[in-house]
C-alpha positions as CSV (number, residue, x, y, z in Angstrom):
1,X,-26.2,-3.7,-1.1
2,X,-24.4,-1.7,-3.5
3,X,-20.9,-2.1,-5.0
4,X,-18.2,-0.5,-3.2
5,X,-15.8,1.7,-4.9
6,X,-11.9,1.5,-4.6
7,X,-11.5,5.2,-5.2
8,X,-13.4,6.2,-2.1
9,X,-11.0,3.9,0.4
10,X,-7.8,5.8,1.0
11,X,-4.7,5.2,3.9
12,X,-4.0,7.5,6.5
13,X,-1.0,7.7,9.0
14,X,-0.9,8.8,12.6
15,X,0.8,12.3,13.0
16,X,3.2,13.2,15.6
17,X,0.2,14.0,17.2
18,X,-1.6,10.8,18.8
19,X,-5.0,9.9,17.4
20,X,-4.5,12.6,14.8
21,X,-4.5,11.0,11.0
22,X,-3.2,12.6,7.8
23,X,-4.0,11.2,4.5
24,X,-0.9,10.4,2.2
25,X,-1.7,12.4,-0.7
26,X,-1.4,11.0,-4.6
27,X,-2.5,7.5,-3.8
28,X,-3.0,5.6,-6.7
29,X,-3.5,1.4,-5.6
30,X,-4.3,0.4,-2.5
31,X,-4.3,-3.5,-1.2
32,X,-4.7,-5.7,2.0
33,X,-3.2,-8.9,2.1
34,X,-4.7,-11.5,4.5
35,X,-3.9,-14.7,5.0
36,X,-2.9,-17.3,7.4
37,X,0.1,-19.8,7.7
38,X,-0.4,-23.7,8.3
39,X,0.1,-26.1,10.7
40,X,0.6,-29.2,9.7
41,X,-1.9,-32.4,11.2
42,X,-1.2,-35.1,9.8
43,X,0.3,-38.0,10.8
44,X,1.8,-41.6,9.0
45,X,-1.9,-42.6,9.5
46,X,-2.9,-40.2,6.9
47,X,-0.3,-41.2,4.2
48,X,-1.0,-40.2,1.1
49,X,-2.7,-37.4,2.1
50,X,-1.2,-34.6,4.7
51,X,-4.0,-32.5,6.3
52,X,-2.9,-28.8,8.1
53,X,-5.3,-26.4,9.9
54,X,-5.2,-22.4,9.9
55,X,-2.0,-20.9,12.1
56,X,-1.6,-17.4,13.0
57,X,-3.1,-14.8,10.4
58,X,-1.0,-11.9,8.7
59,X,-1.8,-8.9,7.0
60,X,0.4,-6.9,4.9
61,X,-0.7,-3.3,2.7
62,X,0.8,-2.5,-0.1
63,X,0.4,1.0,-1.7
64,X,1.1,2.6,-5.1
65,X,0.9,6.1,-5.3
66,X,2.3,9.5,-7.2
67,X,3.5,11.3,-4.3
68,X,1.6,14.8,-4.5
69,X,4.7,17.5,-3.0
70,X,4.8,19.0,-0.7
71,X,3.0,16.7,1.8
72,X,4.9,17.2,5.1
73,X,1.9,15.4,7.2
74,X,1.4,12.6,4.6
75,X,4.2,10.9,2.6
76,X,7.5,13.3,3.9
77,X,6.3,11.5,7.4
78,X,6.3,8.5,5.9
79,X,9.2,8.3,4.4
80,X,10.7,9.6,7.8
81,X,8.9,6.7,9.6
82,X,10.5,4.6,7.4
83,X,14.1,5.8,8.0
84,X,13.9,5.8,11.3
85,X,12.7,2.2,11.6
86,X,9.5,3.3,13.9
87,X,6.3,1.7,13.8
88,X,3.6,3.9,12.9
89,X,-0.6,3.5,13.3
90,X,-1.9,3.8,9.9
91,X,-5.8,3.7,9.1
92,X,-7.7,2.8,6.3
93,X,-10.8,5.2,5.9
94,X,-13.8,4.7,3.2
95,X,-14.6,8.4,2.8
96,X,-12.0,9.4,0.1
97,X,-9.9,12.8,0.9
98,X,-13.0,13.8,3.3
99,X,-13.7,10.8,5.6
100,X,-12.8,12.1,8.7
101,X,-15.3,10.8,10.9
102,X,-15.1,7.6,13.3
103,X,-17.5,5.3,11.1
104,X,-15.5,5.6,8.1
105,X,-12.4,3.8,9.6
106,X,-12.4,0.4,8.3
107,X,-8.9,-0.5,9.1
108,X,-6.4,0.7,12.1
109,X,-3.4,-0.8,13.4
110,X,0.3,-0.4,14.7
111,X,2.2,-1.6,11.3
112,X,5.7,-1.5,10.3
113,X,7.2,0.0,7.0
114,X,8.9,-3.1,5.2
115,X,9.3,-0.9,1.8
116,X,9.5,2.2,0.7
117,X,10.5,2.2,-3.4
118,X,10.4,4.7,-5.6
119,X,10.5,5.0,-9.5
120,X,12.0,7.5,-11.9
121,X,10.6,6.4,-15.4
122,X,12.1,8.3,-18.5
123,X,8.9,10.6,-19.4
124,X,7.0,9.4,-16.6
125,X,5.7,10.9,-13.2
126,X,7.8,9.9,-10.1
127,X,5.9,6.7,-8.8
128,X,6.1,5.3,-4.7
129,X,5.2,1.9,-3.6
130,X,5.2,0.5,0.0
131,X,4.5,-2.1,2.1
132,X,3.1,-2.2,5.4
133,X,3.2,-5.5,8.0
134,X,1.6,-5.2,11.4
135,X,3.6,-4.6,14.2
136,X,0.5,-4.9,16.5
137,X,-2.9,-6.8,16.2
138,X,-5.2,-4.7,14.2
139,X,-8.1,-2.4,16.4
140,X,-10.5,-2.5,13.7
141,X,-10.4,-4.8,10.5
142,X,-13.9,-4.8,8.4
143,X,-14.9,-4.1,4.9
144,X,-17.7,-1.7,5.3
């Protein structure tokens, strides 16, 4: 098996139009955070040690990008989904700019906008960052 390549995994959000996905153009870094929260076991019988097991998992995206105007399907809805407060589906897709197919979905889910930032560096390009937290269980979640 071969090495996969970051460039070629890019996120998409759900139109106005259900089941209909735009790419958010300019993307630059693209991460999903997983991990779960703990529960703790233990008990005076344990002392000095406290043991925990696994509680319920999270995920969270965060995206860097140089927004790449006008994109009116892309990060202008975005941003409006953000403004409004409404959670959006968003996907992640492994086929760069072109994957447009079922198979190349690797990640889908109902997620809410917890950031939207942007950054006006002297001599610099505009810059965006934004975090996603899921609103809703994910539909699919695999690295493929």
């Amino acid at each position: 098996m071969g090495k996969k390549l970051g460039n070629d995994y890019r996120l998409w959000i759900e139109s106005a139009v259900a089941g209909t996905y735009n790419e958010i153009k300019g993307q630059q870094n693209l991460k999903v955070n997983r991990k779960a929260g703990s529960i703790d076991t233990s008990c005076k019988d344990d002392f000095p040690y406290g043991t925990e097991a696994p509680g319920l998992r999270s995920i969270s995206i965060d995206f860097e990008l140089y927004p790449n105007l006008p994109d009116a399907s892309g990060y202008t809805r975005f941003e409006s989904m953000f403004q409004a407060g409404t959670a959006t589906k968003f996907q992640i897709r492994k086929g760069g700019s072109t994957g447009a197919t079922p198979a190349d979905v690797v990640f889908e889910a109902l997620m809410n906008i917890a950031s939207n930032d942007s950054d006006f560096g002297k001599n610099d390009v505009v810059k965006a960052a934004g975090q996603l937290t899921l609103a809703a269980a994910p539909t699919i979640d695999t690295l493929a």
